[in-house]
Structures are given as structure tokens and as C-alpha cells.
N, C-alpha and C positions, 0 to 999 in steps of 0.2 A: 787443428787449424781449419780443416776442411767443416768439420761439426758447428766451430763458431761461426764461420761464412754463413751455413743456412740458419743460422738460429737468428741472424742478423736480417737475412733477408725475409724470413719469415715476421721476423716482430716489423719491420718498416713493411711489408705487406699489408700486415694488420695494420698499422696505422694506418696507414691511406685507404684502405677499405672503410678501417672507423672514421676518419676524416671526410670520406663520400659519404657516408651513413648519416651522417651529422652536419654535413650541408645540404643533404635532399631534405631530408627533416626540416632544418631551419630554413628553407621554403617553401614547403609545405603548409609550413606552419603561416608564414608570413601570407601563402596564398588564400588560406581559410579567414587569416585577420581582413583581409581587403574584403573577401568576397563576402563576408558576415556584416561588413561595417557597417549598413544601414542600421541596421537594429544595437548592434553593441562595437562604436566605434571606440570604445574608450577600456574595450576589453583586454586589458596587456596580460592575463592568465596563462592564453597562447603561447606566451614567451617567459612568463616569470613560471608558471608553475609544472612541476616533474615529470606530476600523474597526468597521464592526457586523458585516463577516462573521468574524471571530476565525481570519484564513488563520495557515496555519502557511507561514512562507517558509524553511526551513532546508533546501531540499532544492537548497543549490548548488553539490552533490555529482555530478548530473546532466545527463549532453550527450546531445543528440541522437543518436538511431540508425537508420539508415535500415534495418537487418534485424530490430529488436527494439523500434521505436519511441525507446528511449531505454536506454541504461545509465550505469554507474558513469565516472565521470571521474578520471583519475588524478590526487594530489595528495593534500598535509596536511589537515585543518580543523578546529577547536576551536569545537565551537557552544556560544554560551553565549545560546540560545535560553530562553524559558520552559522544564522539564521535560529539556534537556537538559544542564544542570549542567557545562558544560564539557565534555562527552563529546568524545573525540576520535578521527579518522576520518582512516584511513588508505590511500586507494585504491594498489594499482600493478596494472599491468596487466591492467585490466577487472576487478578484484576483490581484495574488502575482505580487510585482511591485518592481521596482528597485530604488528609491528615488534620486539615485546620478548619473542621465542620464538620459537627455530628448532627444529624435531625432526630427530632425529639419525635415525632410521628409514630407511631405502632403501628400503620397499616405497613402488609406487605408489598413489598422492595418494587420495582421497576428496574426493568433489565435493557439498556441498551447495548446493540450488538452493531458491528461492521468494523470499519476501513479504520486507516489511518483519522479520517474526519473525526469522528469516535473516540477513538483515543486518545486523538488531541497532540500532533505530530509540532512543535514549535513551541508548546504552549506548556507551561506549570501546572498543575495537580487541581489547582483553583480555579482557570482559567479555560477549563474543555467544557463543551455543553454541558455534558452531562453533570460534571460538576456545579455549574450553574442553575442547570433547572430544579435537582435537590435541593439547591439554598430558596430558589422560589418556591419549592412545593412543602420544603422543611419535610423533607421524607426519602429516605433512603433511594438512589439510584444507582444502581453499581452499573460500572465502565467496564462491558468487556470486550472493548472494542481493540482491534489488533491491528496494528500497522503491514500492510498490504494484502489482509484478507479480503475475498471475493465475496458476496453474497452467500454462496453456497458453503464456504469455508465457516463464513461468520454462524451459518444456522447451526450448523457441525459442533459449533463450540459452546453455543446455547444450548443443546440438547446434553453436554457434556456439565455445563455451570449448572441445569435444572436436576440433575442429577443431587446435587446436595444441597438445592437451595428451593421455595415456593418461591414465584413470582405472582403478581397480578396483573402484571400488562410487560410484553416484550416489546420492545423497537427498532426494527432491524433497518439502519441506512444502507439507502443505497446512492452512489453517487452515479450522476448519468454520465456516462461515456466513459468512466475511471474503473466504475466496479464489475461489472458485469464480463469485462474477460480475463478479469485476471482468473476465473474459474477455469480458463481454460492450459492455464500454467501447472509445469508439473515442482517449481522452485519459485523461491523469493530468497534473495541472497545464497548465503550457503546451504539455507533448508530445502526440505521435501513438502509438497503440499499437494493436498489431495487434487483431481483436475478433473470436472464433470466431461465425461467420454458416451458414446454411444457404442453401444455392445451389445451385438445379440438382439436388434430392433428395442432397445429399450436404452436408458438413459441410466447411468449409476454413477459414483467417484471415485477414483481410484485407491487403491489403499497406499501407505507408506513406501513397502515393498516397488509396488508397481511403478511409482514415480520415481522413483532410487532406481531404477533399473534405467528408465528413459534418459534421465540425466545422465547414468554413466554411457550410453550409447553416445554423447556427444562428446568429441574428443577435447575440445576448448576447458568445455566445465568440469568435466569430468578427471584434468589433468591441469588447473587452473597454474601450477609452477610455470607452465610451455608462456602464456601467454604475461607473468609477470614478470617475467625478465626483461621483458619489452613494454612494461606497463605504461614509461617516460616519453614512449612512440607516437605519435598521431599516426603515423604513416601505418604501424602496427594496428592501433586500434581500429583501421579502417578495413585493417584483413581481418581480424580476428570479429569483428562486425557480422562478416558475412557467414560465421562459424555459430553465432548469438552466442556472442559472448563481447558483454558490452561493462566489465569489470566488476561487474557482481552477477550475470549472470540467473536475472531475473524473469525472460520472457522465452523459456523453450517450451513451447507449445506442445501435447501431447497430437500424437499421428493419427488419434480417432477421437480427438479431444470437441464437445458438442459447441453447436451454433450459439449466439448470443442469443438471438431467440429460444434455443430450449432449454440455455441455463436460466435464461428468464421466465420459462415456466416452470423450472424443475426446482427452485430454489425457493419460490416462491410455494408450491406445494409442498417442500419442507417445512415452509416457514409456518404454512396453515396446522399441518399437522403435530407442532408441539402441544405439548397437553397444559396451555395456558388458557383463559377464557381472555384475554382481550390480548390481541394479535396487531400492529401496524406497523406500516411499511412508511419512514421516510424518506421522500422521494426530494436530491439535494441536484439542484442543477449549477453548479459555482458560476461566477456573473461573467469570466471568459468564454464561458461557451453558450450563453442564452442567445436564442436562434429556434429557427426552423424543424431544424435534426434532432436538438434536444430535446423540442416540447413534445414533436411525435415519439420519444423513445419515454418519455414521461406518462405520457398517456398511455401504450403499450403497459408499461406497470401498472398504470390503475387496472388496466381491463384486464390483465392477468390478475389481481388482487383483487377485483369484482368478483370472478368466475371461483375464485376458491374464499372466500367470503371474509377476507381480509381488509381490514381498513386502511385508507388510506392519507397522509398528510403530505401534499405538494404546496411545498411554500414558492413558487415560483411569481405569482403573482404576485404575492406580497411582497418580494424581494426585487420587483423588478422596476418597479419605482422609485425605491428608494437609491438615495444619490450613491452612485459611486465609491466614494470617501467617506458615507457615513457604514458601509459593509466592510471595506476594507480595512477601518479602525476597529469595531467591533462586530464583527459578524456574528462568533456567536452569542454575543449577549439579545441580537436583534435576532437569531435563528431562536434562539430558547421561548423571549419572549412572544414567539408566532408558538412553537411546541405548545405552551402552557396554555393559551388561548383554546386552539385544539383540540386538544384532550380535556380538558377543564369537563366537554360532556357528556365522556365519556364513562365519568366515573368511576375510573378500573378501581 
């Protein structure tokens, strides 16, 4: 009798414990609705949806890599994620291909490298630059562009594709204010990725090992069950925040991980030093952030890509007059046709 007494009061404990757990929360939460509502008053997610970190899971395009932290994985895939509208996604060997367009061309290939931009993150197989500037050049372009690689990652994987392939011109994007720290990350999702560090008065990237080590030093990522049990939390996700760990566990910075300025020189002398003759840097400023800060961090790229004798293509200019609505319906078809212009004399 005695034994069911505490079992009784232990379970009504727990309820009214869960019962306070779940009214501070759905205040919380109500508090974040009000205090956001300028910008997104019509945002009921707060309230209707589970997950409070809002991860994006679409990225199971992606395997492990032990020289690059991670790249593309070959195979179909039709995300019919939020925002990706059925977009469909064509890996073969190590890099995104366009299935419904061969160029007739004989010269040798062009290689773009970088970011999600690149690769073409929302968009179908036909629909990423790179895809597009092939159909205008009628000549092979391959896409090996990787969803949240940094500049220095992107060179990393270029010297790894040159490996079984001749290029005659590489194009490494860089996006201003997007690309250039995530060099300083030792993960992107569940993966390891290399993180340009200073070591020893000199600048290097870390290898696989060494960023597997720094991740398991945090306890958040390192033990990612602790914090999914609570993943339905705001209140949660606002602790587990200051752990970084923000539901995929994308921004744990290395502890001697280098300045944006010297991944900015150190990535860029990668990029000089492939053994391709025609080398450019494009230089992408997206139209939310055109200002002040972006143009000097543009120009910083040229003048690093001056000094190691790399070419350079800042479409800023030309992007920055045009309307609004005519970039946000086709961007890239208007980014390729500046590209094509460009290079057109360059001749690679």
C-alpha cells in the first residue's frame, strides 16, 4: 500500500512538473511571437511546429570525406522539402551534373568551385549557373560546387577533381560575408571539415582527425541525444544555443582557427597555386547585403587576387541596377549572362 502511495505521488509530481514545463514554454513562446511580430506577425510555426530549431534536413546528398571533410555523393534525388519545390539533384562522380544537356564542344571542361551558390541549393540540375553558362558556351562545365563549403574547403576539392581531370579555366565563388568564415569551422552538419588555423607562425587546415577531436571536446555536438530530447523546446534551444549547438551544429569554431583576412589570403594563394593556366575568382555580393561593408570586402578580394595574379569577375556593378524583381526571379540566368561576357576574353 505504502509502495502505491509514492508511485502515485511521484507520477502527479511529474505531472505538474510537466504541466510547469509546458506552460513556461507556451510563454515563452507566445513572448518571442509578440516580440518578433514586426517582421513576421503572421508567423504561427511558434505555436504549430514541434521542432523549435527549424533544421533544414535535405542535405542527404552528402558522405563523408576524409580529404575534404565531406562531398557530394553520387545518385538521383527529388527534394520536395519546404522551398525546394521538387528541385531535382543529380550527383555522378563527385559532381552535380545536368542530365538533359550534353555540349558538343571538344575544348577542355571549366571547373566551377564554392558554396552552396554553386551548387545550386533550391534549384534542379538545369537551373544552377553552372548549368546554364554550359548551355550558353555549348561546352562542358562541371559543378563541383558543395553545399557549405568555405573558399578554402572549395580549393581543397579542386586540387582533389584536378587530380583525374584537365581543366582550362577554374572559378572559384566566393560569396561576400557568407563564404569566407565558414573556413573557420571545424563541422557543417553531422560532418568534419577542415578549418584554416594558425599554427606555429604560419597558416595551415586542419586535417579530418584534428577537427573530430574539437567537435568531440563540445559536449552539445559531441552527444547530440542530450539536446534532442528537448529538441520541441525554445526554452531548450535558447540553453543549448549558448553550448553552439543550434540543431545541426554547424558553427563550432576552431580555438586557433585564422582571421577572415588570412583565410582571405591563404585561400586565395591556393587558389593561385593550382596547376591550371587561367585561374578566377568570382566575386558574388547577394542584393541584401549591397552597402558599404560589402564593397570594401570585395575589393579586399581583388587586391588579394592582384598580388597573386589571379583574375578577377565582380559583378556588383552590374547587378546593382538592375531591378530588384528582375534578380530575384532569375538571378542566375542574369549572373551567367554577366559570367559569359567576362570571360568571352579571356579565351581559356
Amino acid at each position: 500500500m505504502l509502495h502505491l502511495d509514492v508511485c502515485k505521488t511521484c507520477l502527479i509530481m511529474f505531472t505538474a512538473i510537466c504541466g510547469l514545463l509546458l506552460s513556461v514554454e507556451l510563454v515563452y513562446r507566445a513572448w518571442l511571437y509578440l516580440h518578433n511580430c514586426d517582421p513576421a506577425c503572421y508567423n504561427i510555426a511558434l505555436f504549430a511546429k514541434l521542432d523549435a530549431f527549424n533544421r533544414d534536413t535535405i542535405y542527404r546528398f552528402l558522405a563523408r570525406d576524409p580529404d575534404v571533410g565531406y562531398s557530394l555523393a553520387d545518385g538521383t534525388l527529388v527534394v520536395d522539402e519546404p522551398g525546394w519545390n521538387g528541385a531535382r539533384i543529380t550527383i555522378h562522380q563527385g559532381v552535380r551534373v545536368n542530365p538533359d544537356f550534353t555540349p558538343t564542344s571538344g575544348r577542355h571542361p571549366i571547373l566551377a568551385i564554392g558554396g552552396s551558390f554553386v551548387f545550386g541549393d533550391k534549384v534542379s540540375d538545369d537551373e544552377t549557373w553552372p548549368a546554364i553558362l554550359e548551355r550558353r558556351l555549348n561546352r562542358r562545365v562541371v559543378n563541383g560546387g558543395v553545399s557549405g563549403y568555405g573558399p578554402v574547403q572549395a580549393v581543397l576539392h579542386a586540387e582533389k577533381l584536378l587530380k583525374s581531370q584537365a581543366y582550362s579555366l577554374v572559378i572559384l565563388s566566393i560569396v561576400v560575408f557568407v563564404d569566407l568564415p565558414r573556413d573557420r569551422y571545424v563541422n557543417f552538419l553531422r560532418f568534419h571539415r577542415p578549418a584554416v588555423i594558425r599554427d606555429d607562425w604560419r597558416l595551415r587546415h586542419t586535417t579530418f582527425e584534428e577537427s573530430g577531436k574539437v567537435i568531440s571536446e563540445n559536449f552539445a555536438c559531441a552527444h547530440p541525444w542530450v539536446p534532442e530530447m528537448f529538441s520541441w523546446s525554445h526554452m531548450a534551444k535558447r540553453f543549448f544555443l549558448r553550448f553552439g549547438y543550434d540543431g545541426r551544429c554547424t558553427n563550432i569554431t576552431h580555438p586557433r582557427a585564422a582571421t577572415v583576412d588570412e583565410i582571405r589570403e591563404f585561400a586565395i594563394e591556393r587558389m593561385a597555386a593550382l596547376p591550371v593556366n587561367n585561374k578566377v575568382i568570382l566575386v558574388h555580393i547577394p542584393r541584401h547585403v549591397f552597402g558599404g561593408f560589402s564593397i570594401e570586402e570585395a575589393r579586399k578580394i581583388a587586391d588579394a587576387a592582384g598580388r597573386h595574379g589571379v583574375r578577377v569577375i565582380d559583378v556588383y556593378n552590374d547587378l546593382k541596377n538592375k531591378p530588384l524583381l528582375e534578380i530575384l526571379k532569375s538571378e542566375n540566368e542574369v549572373l551567367t549572362d554577366l559570367i559569359v561576357r567576362k570571360i568571352a576574353a579571356m579565351a581559356p
